[in-house]
C-alpha positions in Angstrom: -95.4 150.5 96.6 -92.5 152.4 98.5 -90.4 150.1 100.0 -88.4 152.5 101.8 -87.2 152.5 105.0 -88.2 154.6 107.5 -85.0 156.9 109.5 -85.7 156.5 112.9 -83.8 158.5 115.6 -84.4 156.5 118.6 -83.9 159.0 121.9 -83.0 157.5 125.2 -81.9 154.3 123.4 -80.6 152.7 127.0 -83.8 152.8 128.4 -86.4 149.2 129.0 -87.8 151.0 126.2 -85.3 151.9 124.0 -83.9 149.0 123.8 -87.0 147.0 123.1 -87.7 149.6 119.9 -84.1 148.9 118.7 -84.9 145.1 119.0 -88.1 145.4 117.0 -86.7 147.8 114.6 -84.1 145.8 113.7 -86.5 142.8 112.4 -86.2 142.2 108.5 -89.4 143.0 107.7 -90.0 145.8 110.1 -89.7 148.3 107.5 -87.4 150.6 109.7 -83.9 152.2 109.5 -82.4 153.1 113.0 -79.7 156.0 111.8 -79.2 157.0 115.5 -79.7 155.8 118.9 -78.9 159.0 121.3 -78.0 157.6 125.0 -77.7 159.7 128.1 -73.9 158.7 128.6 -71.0 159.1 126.1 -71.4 155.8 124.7 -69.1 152.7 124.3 -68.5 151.4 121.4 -69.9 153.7 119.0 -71.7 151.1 116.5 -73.9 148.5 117.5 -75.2 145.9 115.3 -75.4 148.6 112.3 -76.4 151.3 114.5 -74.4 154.6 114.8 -74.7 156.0 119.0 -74.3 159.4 120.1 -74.1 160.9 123.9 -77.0 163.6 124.8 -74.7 165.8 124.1 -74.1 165.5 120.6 -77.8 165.5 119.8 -77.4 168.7 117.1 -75.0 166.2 115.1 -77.3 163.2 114.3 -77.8 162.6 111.2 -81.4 163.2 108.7 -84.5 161.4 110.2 -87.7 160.9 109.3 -89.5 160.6 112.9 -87.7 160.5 116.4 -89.3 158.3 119.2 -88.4 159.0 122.0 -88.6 157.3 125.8 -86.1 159.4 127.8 -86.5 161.7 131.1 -87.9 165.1 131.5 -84.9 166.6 131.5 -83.5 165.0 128.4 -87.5 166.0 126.4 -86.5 169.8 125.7 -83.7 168.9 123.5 -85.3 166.0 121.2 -88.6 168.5 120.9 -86.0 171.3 119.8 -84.2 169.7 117.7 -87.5 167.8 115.5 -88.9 171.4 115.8 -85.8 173.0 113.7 -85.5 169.9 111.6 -89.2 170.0 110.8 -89.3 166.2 111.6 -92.3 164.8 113.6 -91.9 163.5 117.1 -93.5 160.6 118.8 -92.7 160.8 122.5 -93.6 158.5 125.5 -91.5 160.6 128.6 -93.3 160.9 131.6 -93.2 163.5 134.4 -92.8 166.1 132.1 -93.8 169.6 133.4 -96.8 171.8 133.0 -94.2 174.2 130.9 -93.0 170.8 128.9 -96.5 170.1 127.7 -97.3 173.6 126.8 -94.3 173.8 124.6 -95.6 170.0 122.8 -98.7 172.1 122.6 -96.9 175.2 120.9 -94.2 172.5 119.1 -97.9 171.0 117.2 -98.3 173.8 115.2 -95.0 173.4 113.6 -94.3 169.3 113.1 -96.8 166.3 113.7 -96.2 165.5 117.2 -97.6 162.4 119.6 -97.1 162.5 122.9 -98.8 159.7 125.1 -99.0 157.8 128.5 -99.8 154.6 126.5 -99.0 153.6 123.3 -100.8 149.9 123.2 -103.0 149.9 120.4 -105.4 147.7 122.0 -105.6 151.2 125.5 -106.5 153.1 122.1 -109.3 150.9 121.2 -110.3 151.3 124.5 -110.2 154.9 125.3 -112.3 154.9 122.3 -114.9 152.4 123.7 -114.9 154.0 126.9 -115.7 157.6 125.3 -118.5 156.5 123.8 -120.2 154.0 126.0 -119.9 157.5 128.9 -121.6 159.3 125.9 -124.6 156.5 125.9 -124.7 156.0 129.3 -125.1 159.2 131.1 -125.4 159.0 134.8 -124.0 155.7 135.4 -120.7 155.1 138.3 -117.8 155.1 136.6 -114.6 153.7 137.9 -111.2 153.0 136.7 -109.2 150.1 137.7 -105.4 149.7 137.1 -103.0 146.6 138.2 -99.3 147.1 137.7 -96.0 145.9 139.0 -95.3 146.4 142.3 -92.5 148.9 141.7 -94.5 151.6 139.5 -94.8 154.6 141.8 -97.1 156.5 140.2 -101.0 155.8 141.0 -103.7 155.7 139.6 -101.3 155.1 136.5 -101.0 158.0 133.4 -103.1 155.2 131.3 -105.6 154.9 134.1 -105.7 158.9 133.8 -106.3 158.8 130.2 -109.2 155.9 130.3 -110.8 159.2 133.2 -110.4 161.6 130.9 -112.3 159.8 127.9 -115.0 159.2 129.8 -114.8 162.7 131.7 -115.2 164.5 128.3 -119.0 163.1 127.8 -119.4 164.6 131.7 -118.8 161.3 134.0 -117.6 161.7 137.2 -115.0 158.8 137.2 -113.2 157.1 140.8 -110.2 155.3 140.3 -108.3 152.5 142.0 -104.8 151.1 142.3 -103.6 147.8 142.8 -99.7 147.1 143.2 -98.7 143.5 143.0 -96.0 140.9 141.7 -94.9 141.9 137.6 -97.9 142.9 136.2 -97.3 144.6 133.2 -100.2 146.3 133.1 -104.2 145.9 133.5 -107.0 148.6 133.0 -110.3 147.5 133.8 -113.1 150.7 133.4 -116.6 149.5 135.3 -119.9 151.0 134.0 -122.4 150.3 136.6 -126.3 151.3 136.5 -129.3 150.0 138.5 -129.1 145.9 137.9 -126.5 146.2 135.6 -122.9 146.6 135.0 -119.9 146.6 131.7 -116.8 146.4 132.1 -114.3 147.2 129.3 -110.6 145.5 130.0 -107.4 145.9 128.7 -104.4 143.3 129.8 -101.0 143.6 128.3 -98.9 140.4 129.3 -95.4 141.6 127.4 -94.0 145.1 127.0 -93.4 144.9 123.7 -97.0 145.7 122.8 -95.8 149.2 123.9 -92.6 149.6 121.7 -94.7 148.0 118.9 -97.4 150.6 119.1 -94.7 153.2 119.1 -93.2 152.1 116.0 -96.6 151.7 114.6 -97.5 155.6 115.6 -94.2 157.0 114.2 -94.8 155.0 110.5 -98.0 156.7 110.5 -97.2 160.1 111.5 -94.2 160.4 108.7 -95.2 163.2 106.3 -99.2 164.3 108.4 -99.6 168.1 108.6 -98.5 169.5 111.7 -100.8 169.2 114.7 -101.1 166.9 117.9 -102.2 163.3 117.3 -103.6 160.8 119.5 -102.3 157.1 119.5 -106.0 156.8 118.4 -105.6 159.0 115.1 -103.3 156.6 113.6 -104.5 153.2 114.0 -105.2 152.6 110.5 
């Protein structure tokens, strides 16, 4: 059995994010190797708990990865997804916002590395996108709605998870409604409704920490090491 480590190159390494995926990284058993963490700012010190930083700016000099994850801003995307395309290294990426010209470039980047990009990457939304799919599949004609719950500071609505939930049940032809709730700290809760004459299921997703995020993250990029080139869902790589 390869024991291994996998090089991660961890992009936007300040972030909520970021720093959560250098936290779980950095767990003994974890099975990772953080070789850089690329901030926004020129950053201070230089070596953290083992981990070598390096400004935006100096992204062309990191050293040899295996997968980059990255959780940083639209404007910082084009760089990381240039850089893992000319170093043939795959890409897992949870930036939102990103333009339409952004996502046809991951489009265009997928023929050349194994690439994720994702609004969610809880393994238990996954499950669920999946369930949803295929209950619109058996259920044809029923209401569909999507409802999301999240902290009372997201601005986006209905959420980019809540989007993704539609568009599983949109490819088996539902016409899905949406609705947003923000309150208090909720992390994060998607419920979909299926609803026919007498009857109703509802398939629910709550996450109560954010780590189930950075953990699913890690979990995609182990995964993803050394796949053909192409665009993978979160969904792809749950085993």
């Amino acid at each position: 059995m390869d024991t291994t480590p996998t090089r991660l190159l961890i992009h936007g390494a300040s972030g909520r994010m970021g720093q959560a995926l250098l936290r779980l990284a950095a767990e003994p058993s974890a099975g990772y190797q953080v070789v850089a963490a690329v901030t926004r700012r020129s950053p201070s010190p230089r070596v953290v708990d083992g981990v070598p930083y390096f400004a935006a700016s100096e992204l062309a000099g990191v050293p040899a990865f295996d997968v980059a994850v990255d959780f940083s801003l639209p404007d910082g995307f084009d760089p990381i997804l240039a850089l893992c395309v000319e170093r043939g290294a795959p890409l897992v990426s949870g930036t939102t916002g990103i333009s339409d010209a952004q996502m046809t470039a991951v489009t265009q980047a997928a023929v050349r590395i194994p690439l994720v990009w994702a609004t969610n990457f809880s393994l238990g939304v996954a499950v669920l996108a999946e369930l949803v799919e295929r209950a619109a599949v058996i259920l044809p004609g029923w209401d569909v709605d999507v409802v999301e719950s999240h902290h009372v500071h997201k601005k986006d609505a209905p959420s980019g998870t809540a989007l993704t939930l539609g568009q599983a049940a949109g490819s088996a032809g539902a016409e899905v409604h949406y609705a947003s709730l923000r309150a208090g700290d909720i992390v994060g809760e998607h419920t979909v409704q299926f609803a026919g004459l007498g009857e109703r299921i509802e398939l629910v997703h709550r996450a109560t920490h954010r780590d189930v995020f950075a953990r699913g993250a890690l979990h995609v990029a182990s995964r993803l090491v050394d796949r053909p080139a192409g665009r993978y869902r979160v969904r792809d790589l749950l085993d």
